[in-house]
MIPARO-245427 format. One record per residue (C-alpha): residue number from 1; residue in three letters; x, y, z. Coordinates in Angstrom, 1 decimal, decimal comma. Layout:
# MIPARO-245427
num_residuo_east_north_up
NUM_ala_X_Y_Z
...
This chain:
# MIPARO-245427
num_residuo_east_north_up
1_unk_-49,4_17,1_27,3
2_unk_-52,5_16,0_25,8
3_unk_-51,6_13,1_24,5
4_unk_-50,3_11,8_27,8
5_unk_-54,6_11,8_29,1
6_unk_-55,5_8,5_29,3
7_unk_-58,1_7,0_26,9
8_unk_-61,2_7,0_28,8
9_unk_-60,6_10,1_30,5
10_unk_-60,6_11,5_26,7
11_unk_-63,9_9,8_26,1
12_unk_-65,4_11,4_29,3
13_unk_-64,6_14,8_28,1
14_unk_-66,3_14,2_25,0
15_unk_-69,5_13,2_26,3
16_unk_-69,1_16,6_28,7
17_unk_-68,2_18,5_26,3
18_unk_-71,2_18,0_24,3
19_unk_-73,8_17,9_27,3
20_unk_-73,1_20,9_28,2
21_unk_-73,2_22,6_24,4
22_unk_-76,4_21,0_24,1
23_unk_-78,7_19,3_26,9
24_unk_-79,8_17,0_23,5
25_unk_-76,2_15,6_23,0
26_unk_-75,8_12,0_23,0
27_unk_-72,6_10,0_24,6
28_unk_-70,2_8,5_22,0
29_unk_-68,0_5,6_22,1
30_unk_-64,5_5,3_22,6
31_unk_-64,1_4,1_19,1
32_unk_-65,6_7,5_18,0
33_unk_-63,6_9,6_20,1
34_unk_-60,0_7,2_19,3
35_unk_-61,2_7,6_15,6
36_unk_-61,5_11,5_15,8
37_unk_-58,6_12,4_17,8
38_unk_-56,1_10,2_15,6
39_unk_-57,4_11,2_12,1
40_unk_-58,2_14,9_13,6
41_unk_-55,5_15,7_15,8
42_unk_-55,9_18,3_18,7
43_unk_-59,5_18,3_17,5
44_unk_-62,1_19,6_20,2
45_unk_-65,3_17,9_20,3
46_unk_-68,5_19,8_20,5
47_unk_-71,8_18,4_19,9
48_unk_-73,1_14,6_19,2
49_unk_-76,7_13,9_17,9
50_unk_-78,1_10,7_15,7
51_unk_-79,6_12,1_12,1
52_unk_-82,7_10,9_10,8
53_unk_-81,1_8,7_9,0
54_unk_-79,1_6,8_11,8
55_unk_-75,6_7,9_11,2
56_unk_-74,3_9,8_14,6
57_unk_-72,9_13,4_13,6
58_unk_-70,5_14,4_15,8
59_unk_-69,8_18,3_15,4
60_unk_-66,1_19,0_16,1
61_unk_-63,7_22,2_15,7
62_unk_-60,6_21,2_13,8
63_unk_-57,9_23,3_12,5
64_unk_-60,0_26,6_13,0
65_unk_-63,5_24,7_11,3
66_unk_-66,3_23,7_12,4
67_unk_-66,4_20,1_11,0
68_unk_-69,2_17,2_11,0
69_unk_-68,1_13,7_11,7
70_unk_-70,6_11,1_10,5
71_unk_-70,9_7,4_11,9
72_unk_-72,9_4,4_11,0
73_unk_-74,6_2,6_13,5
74_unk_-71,2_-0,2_13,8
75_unk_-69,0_3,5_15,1
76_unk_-67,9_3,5_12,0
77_unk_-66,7_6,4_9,9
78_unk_-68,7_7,5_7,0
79_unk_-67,9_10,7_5,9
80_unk_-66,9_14,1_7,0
81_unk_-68,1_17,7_5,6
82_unk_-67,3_21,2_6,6
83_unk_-68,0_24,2_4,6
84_unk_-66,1_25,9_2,0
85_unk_-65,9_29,6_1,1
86_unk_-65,8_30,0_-2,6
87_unk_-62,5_31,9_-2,5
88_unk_-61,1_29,2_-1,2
89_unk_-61,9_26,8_-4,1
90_unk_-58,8_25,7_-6,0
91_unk_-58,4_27,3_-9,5
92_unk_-58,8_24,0_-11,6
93_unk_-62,4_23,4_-9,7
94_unk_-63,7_26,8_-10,7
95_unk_-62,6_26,9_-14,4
96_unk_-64,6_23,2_-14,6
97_unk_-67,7_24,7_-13,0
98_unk_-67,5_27,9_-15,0
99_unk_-67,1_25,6_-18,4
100_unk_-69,6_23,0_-17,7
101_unk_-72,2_25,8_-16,2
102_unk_-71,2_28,9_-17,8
103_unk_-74,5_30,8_-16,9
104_unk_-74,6_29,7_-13,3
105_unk_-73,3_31,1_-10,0
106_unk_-71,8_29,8_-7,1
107_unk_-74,2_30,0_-4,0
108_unk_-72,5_27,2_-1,7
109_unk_-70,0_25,4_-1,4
110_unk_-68,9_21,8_1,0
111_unk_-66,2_19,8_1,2
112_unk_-66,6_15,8_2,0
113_unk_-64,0_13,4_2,8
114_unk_-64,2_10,0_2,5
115_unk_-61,6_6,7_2,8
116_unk_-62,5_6,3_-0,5
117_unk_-62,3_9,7_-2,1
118_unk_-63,0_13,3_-1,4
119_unk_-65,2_15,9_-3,2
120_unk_-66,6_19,3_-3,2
121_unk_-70,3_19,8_-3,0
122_unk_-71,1_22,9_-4,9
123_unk_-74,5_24,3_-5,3
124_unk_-75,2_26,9_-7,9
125_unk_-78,1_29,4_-8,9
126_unk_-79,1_30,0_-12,0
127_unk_-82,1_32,4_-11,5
128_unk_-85,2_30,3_-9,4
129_unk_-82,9_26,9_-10,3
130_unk_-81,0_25,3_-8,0
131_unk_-78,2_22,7_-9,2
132_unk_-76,1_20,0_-7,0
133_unk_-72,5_19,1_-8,4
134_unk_-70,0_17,2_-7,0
135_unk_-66,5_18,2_-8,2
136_unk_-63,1_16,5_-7,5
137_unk_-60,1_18,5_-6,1
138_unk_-58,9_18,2_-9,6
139_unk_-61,9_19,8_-11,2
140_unk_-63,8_16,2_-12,6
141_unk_-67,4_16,8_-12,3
142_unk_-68,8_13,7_-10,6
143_unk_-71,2_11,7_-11,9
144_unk_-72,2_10,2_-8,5
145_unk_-71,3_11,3_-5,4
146_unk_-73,6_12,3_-2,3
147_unk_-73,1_13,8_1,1
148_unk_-74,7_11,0_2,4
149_unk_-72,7_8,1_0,5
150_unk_-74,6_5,1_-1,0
151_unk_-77,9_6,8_-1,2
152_unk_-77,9_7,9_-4,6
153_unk_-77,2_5,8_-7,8
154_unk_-75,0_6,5_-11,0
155_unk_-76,2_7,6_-13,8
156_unk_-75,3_5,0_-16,9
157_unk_-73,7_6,7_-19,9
158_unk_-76,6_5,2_-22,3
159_unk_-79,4_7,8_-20,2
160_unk_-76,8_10,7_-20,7
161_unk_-76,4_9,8_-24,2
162_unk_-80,1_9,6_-24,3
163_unk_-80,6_12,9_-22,5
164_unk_-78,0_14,3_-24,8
165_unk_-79,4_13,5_-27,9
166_unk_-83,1_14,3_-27,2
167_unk_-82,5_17,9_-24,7
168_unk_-79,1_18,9_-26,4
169_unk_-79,3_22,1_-24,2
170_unk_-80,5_20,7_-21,0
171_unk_-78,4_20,8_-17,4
172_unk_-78,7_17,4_-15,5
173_unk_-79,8_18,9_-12,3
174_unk_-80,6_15,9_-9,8
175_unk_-81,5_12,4_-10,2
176_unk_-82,8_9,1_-8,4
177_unk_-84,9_6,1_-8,2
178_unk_-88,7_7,0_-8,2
179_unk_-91,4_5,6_-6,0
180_unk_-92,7_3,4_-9,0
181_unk_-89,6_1,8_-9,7
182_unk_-88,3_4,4_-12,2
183_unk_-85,1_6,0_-12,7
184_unk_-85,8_9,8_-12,7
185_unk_-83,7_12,7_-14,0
186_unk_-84,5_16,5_-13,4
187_unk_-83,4_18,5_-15,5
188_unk_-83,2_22,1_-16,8
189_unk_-84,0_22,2_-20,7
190_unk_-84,7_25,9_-21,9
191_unk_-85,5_27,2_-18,9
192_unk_-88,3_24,7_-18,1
193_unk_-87,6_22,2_-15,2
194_unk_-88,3_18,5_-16,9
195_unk_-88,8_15,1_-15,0
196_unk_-87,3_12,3_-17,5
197_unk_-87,7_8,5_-16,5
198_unk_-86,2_5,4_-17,3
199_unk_-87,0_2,1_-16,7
200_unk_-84,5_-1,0_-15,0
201_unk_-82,6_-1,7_-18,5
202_unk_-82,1_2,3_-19,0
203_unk_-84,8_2,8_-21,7
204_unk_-86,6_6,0_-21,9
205_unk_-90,2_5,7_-20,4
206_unk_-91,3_9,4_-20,4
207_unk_-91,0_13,4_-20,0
208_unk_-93,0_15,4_-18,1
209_unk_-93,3_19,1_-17,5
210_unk_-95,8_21,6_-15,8
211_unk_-97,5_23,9_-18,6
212_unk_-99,0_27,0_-17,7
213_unk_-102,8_26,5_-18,0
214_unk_-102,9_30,2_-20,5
215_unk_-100,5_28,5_-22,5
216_unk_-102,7_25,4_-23,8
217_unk_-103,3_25,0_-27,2
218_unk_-107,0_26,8_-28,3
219_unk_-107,9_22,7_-29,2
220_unk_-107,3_21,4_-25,7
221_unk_-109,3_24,3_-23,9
222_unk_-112,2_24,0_-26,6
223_unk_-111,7_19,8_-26,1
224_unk_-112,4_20,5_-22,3
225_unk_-115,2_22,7_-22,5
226_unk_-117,2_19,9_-25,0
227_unk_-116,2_17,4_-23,4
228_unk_-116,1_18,3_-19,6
229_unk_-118,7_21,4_-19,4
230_unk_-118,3_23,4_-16,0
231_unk_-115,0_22,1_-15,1
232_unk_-112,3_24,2_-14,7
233_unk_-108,5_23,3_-15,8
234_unk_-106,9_23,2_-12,3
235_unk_-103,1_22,2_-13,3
236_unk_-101,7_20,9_-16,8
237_unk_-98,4_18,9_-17,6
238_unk_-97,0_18,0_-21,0
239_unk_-96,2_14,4_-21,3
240_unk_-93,9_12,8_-23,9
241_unk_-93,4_8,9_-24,5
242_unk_-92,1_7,0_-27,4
243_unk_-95,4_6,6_-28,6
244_unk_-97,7_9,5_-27,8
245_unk_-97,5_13,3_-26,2
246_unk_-100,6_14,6_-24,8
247_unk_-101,8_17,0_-21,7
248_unk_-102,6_15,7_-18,5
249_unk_-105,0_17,8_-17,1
250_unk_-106,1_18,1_-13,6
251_unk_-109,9_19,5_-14,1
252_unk_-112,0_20,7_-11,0
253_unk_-115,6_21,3_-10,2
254_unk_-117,2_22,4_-7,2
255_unk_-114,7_20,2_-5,0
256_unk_-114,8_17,3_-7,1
257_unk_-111,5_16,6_-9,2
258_unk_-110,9_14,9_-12,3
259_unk_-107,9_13,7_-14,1
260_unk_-107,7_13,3_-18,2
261_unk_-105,7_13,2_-20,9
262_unk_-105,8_15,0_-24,5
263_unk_-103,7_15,3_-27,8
264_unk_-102,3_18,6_-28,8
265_unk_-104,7_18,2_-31,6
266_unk_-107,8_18,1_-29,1
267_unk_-108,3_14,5_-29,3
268_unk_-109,4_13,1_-25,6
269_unk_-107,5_10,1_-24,8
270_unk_-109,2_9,1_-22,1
271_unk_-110,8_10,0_-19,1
């Protein structure tokens, strides 16, 4: 008998529906609701809000799960995503997890549909580290894909090969463009959490990592202390580039803050 409501009648009950879940729910458009009720059939709709990012979520329960509908600002469908238990990830999925990532565990797990494809969004632990991969229902491990399509670039197969050949052991963990114009890739390399950029024609520009302060070479600490009496080492990074590694050193005195740079050999590069 459903079927037989009409149309705006249908739309009405959305917008109801969701006031009264939430005083904070926003109306939707017949082209939402005629979108939702043909691809998600018998579906009841819950809750409407506009993300930060200006797509309109619209929280529905379909086929016994809680569901989020995502619209751009034309009422158009983006994506969908509803969460997963990890018993109920298909076979194939978890063996290509458990090869590519043998020493991480499975702490979440999403599934996003899109016109043009559908993924799961898996995140795994690995100790304090937290990884994002994007799996297809036939176990290929993504190299782009985002919950929030279009917002994050590929990666090009010349930076993997780089990444590859210089951090052998490393785990791609997330990546993006940088404020300055970069390319940046996080990775896990040994346990340390690296920050690898690349410029617009994929060539490596530099690596950086945070260095424990007691775990500076004796000639940097001696450089300091000659060179920058009563300062204190506040925070240290390791920096490689093509042509030069050095510390970056964040020194500190008496509220005043100073930034430097010095060779592993105790050289100051400049300050």
């Amino acid at each position: 008998m459903k079927k037989l409501i009409p149309f705006f009648i249908l739309s009405l009950f959305a917008f109801v529906a969701c006031d009264d879940d939430d005083d904070k729910s926003v109306a939707i458009s017949d082209k939402v609701v005629e979108f939702i009720q043909g691809r998600y059939n018998g579906a009841d709709i819950r809750h409407a809000e506009y993300e930060g990012n200006g797509f309109l979520e619209v929280e529905i329960i379909h086929d016994s799960r809680m569901k989020d509908v995502y619209f751009n600002k034309a009422d158009e469908w983006v994506y969908t995503s509803w969460d997963v238990r990890p018993d109920e990830l298909p076979a194939i999925v978890k063996e290509s997890l458990v090869a590519a990532y043998p020493d991480f565990v499975l702490d979440d797990v999403d599934f996003i549909e899109r016109a043009d494809a559908s993924y799961y969004e898996v995140e795994l632990k690995k100790g304090g580290a937290e990884i994002v991969v994007f799996v297809s229902p036939e176990g290929e491990i993504l190299s782009s894909s985002t919950g929030e399509p279009g917002t994050k670039p590929v990666i090009s197969e010349a930076i993997r090969a780089f990444i590859k050949g210089k951090y052998p052991d490393a785990v791609i963990t997330d990546f993006g463009n940088n404020v300055n114009g970069l390319f940046e890739v996080d990775i896990l390399d040994g346990g340390i959490e690296k920050d690898v950029y690349f410029d617009s024609q994929d060539n490596w520009v530099q690596t950086d990592w945070d260095v424990p302060v007691s775990s500076l070479p004796a000639a940097v600490t001696s450089a300091v202390a000659s060179n920058f009496p009563e300062f204190i080492i506040d925070d240290a990074d390791y920096v490689e580039r093509p042509e030069i590694v050095f510390y970056e050193l964040e020194l500190e005195k008496g509220g005043v803050e100073q930034l430097v740079y010095i060779a592993p050999d105790g050289t100051v590069i400049t300050q």
